[in-house]
C-alpha positions in Angstrom: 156.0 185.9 114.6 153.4 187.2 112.1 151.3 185.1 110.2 152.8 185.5 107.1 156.5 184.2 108.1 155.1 181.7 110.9 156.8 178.4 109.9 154.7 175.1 110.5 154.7 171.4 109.3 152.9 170.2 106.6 152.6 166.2 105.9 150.9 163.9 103.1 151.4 160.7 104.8 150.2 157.9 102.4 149.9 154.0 103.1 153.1 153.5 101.1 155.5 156.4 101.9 154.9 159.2 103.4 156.1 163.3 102.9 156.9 166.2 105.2 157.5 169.5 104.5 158.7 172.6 106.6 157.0 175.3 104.7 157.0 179.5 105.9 153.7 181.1 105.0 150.1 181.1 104.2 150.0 181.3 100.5 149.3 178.1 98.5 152.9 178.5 97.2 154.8 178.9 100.0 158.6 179.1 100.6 159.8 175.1 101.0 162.6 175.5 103.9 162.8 172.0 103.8 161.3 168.2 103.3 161.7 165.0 103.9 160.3 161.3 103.1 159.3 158.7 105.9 157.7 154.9 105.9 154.1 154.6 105.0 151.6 154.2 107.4 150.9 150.8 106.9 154.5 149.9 107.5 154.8 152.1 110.7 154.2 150.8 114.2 154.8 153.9 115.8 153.2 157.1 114.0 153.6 159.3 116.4 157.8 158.3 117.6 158.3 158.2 114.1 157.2 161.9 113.0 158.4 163.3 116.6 161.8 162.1 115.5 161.4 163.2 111.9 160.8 167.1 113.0 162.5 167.3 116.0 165.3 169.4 114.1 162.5 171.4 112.3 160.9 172.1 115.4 164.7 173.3 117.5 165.1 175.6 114.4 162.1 177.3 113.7 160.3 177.2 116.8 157.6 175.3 115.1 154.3 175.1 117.1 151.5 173.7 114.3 151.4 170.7 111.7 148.8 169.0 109.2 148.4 166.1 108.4 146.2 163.9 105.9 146.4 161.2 103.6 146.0 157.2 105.1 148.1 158.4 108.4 144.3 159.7 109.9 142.8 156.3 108.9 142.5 153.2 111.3 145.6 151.7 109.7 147.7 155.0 110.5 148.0 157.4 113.8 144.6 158.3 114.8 141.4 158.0 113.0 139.2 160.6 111.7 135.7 161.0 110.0 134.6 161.2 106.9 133.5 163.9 104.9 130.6 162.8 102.7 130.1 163.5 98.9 129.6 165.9 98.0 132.2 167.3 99.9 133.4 170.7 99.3 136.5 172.1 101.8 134.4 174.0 103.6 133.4 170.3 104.9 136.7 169.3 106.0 136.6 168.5 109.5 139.7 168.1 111.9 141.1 166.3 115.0 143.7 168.3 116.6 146.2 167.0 119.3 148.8 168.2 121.5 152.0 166.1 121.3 154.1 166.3 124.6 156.9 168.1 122.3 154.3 171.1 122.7 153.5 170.6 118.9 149.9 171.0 118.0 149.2 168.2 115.1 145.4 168.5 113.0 144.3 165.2 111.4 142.3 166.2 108.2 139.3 163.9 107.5 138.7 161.5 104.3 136.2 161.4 102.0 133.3 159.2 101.2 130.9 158.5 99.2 127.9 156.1 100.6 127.4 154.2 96.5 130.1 154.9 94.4 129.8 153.7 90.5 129.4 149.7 91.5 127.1 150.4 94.2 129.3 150.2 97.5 130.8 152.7 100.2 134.6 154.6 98.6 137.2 156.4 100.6 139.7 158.6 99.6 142.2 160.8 102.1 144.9 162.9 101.1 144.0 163.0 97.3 141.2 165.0 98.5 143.0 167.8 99.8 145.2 167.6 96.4 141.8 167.7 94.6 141.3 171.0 96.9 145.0 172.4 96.1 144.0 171.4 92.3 141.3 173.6 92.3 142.7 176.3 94.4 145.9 176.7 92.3 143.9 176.3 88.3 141.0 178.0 89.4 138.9 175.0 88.1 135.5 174.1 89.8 134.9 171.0 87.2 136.5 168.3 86.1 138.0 164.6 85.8 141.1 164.1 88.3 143.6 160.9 88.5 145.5 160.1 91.1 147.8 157.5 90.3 149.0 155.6 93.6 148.7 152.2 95.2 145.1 152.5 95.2 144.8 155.1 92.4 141.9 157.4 92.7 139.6 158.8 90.3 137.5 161.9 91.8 134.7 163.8 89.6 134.8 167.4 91.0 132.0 169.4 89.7 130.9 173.1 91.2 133.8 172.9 93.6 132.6 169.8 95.1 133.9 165.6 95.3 131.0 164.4 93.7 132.2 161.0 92.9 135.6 158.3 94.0 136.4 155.4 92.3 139.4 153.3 93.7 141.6 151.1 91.8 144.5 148.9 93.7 146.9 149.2 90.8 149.9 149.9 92.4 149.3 147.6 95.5 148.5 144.8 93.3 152.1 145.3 91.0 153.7 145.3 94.2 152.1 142.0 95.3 152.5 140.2 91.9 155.4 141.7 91.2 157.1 141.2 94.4 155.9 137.8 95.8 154.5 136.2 92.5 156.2 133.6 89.9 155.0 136.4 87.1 157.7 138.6 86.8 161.2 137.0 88.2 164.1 138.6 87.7 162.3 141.7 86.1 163.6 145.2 85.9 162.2 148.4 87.0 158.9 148.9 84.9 159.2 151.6 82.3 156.0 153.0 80.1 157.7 154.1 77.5 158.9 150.4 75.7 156.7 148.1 73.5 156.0 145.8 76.3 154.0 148.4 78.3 152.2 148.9 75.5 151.3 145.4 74.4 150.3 145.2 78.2 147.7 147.8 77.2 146.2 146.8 74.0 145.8 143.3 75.8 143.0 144.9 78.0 141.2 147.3 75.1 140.6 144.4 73.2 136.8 143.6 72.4 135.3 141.7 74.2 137.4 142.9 77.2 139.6 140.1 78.8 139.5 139.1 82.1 142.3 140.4 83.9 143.0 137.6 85.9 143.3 135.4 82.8 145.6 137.9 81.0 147.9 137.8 84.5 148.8 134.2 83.7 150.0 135.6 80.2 152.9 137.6 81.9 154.2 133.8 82.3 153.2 132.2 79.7 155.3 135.0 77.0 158.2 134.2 78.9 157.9 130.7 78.3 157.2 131.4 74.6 160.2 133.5 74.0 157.3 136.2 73.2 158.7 138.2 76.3 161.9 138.6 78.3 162.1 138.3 81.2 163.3 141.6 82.3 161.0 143.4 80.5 157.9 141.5 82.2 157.4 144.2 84.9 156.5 146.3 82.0 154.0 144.4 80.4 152.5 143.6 84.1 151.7 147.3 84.7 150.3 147.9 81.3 147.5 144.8 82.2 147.3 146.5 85.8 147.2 150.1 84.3 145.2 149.4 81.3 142.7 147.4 82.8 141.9 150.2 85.4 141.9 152.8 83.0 139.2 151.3 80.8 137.2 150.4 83.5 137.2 153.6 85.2 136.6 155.6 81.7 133.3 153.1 81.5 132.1 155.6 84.0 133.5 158.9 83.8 131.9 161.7 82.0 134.0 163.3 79.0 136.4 165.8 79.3 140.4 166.0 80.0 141.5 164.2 82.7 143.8 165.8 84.9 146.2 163.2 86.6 147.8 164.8 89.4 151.3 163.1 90.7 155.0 162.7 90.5 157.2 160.0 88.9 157.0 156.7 87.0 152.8 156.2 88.0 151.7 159.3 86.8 153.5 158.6 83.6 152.1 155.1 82.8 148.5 156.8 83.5 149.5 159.3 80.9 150.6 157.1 78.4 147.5 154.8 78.7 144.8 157.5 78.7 145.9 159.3 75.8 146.6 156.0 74.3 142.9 155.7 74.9 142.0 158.7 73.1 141.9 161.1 75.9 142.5 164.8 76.5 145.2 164.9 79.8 146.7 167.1 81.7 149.8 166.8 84.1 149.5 168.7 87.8 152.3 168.6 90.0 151.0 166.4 93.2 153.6 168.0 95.5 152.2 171.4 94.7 148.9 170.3 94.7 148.9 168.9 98.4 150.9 171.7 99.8 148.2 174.3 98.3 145.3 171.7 99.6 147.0 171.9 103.3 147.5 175.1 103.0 144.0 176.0 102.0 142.4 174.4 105.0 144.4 176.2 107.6 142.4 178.5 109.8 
């Protein structure tokens, strides 16, 4: 089988859910034969069973012999661990751990990427939003710039020259979960939305000056309800614009000027839209499936 039609495995496996795709082809666009969604990797006991299972039908129809992996599945919390590239980290620094699974598949663990001080002085990660910084840049042609990675710990990645220069994590989306999920703040809420008042008033709470302290502003998510201020089924909403506000302020405290390009699918790449134009700046949207496929793709030998 040439290189051009050879059909191989490509996976962005994060802590909270993780993506397979059976993609034929080199280019950064390739033909999509098929995809699939499994557990995140800090809910998964078994890695390795689990993905065997996932592709085992892949692997019967398209004699598949290679896969890639990335995102938190090649941390200590996921299958096996890799290193870390350090900023600045360009792809030419990607580094891999490959294995042979007894299926006769050959699996390569991309590595993270660090920085040793980020903007508050102490050692950042990031893995798999990396390699969609790498698709980013291969697919616009960009070498500068501002990225976003909304997620449950959102990232914010400086790229300039071609290069990470700079990670910033925020645990936005881990910390709704937790308060949303096991808290007394937002009983009987409904799915949060950005697009209603509520999200909004959630956001203007944190520009306000002098900044409030988020974890005072939490206890307000209660507190409306028991004014009548706030429904509760709208609370969710007003929880993520604290959560989404509050990180967006912070982060822009650092980051230098320019449009930020938030790369991602779905309901948290909207909410970070809403609040950084909200906030007076420039964004632009990238597709964060295409962006991780063209990022796999571009690190394959």
């Amino acid at each position: 089988m040439s290189g051009s039609s050879k059909v191989v495995i490509l996976a962005d496996w994060g802590n909270s859910s993780g993506r397979l795709f059976c993609v034929r082809g080199r280019d950064l666009n390739p033909e999509i034969i098929a995809t699939q969604r499994i557990s995140g990797a800090k809910d998964t006991q078994d890695c390795e069973g689990i993905f065997k299972a996932a592709v085992a039908p892949w692997i019967q129809s398209y004699d598949i012999t290679e896969a890639l992996l990335c995102g938190a599945v090649t941390s200590n919390i996921g299958w096996t661990t890799t290193d870390y590239a350090p900023t600045p980290a360009r792809l030419s620094n990607v580094q891999t751990q490959v294995q042979m699974l007894d299926n006769g598949l050959t699996c390569t663990f991309l590595c993270g990427t660090s920085t040793v001080s980020g903007p508050h002085g102490y050692f950042d990660t990031v893995r798999g939003e990396d390699v969609q910084a790498y698709g980013w840049m291969a697919l616009t042609g960009l070498q500068d710039g501002i990225i976003c990675a909304p997620g449950t710990h959102t990232k914010w990645l400086t790229i300039e020259g071609g290069a990470i220069t700079g990670i910033l994590t925020g645990v936005t989306g881990e910390s709704f979960e937790v308060l949303n999920t096991h808290s007394i703040l937002t009983r009987g809420a409904e799915v949060a939305a950005c697009d209603t008042a509520e999200f909004i008033r959630g956001l203007d709470a944190m520009r306000r000056v002098p900044r409030p302290a988020l974890t005072q502003m939490l206890m307000s998510v209660r507190n409306l309800q028991l004014s009548g201020e706030l429904t509760a089924a709208r609370s969710a909403d007003y929880l993520s614009g604290l959560l989404t506000g509050e990180d967006c302020i912070a982060a822009l405290d650092y980051l230098p000027s320019g449009p930020i390009h938030i790369i991602g699918d779905g309901h948290a790449a909207g909410r970070y839209n809403r609040a950084l134009t909200r906030m007076g700046r420039e964004t632009q949207r990238h597709d964060g499936q295409a962006c991780v496929i063209a990022g796999l793709q571009s690190t394959r030998a």
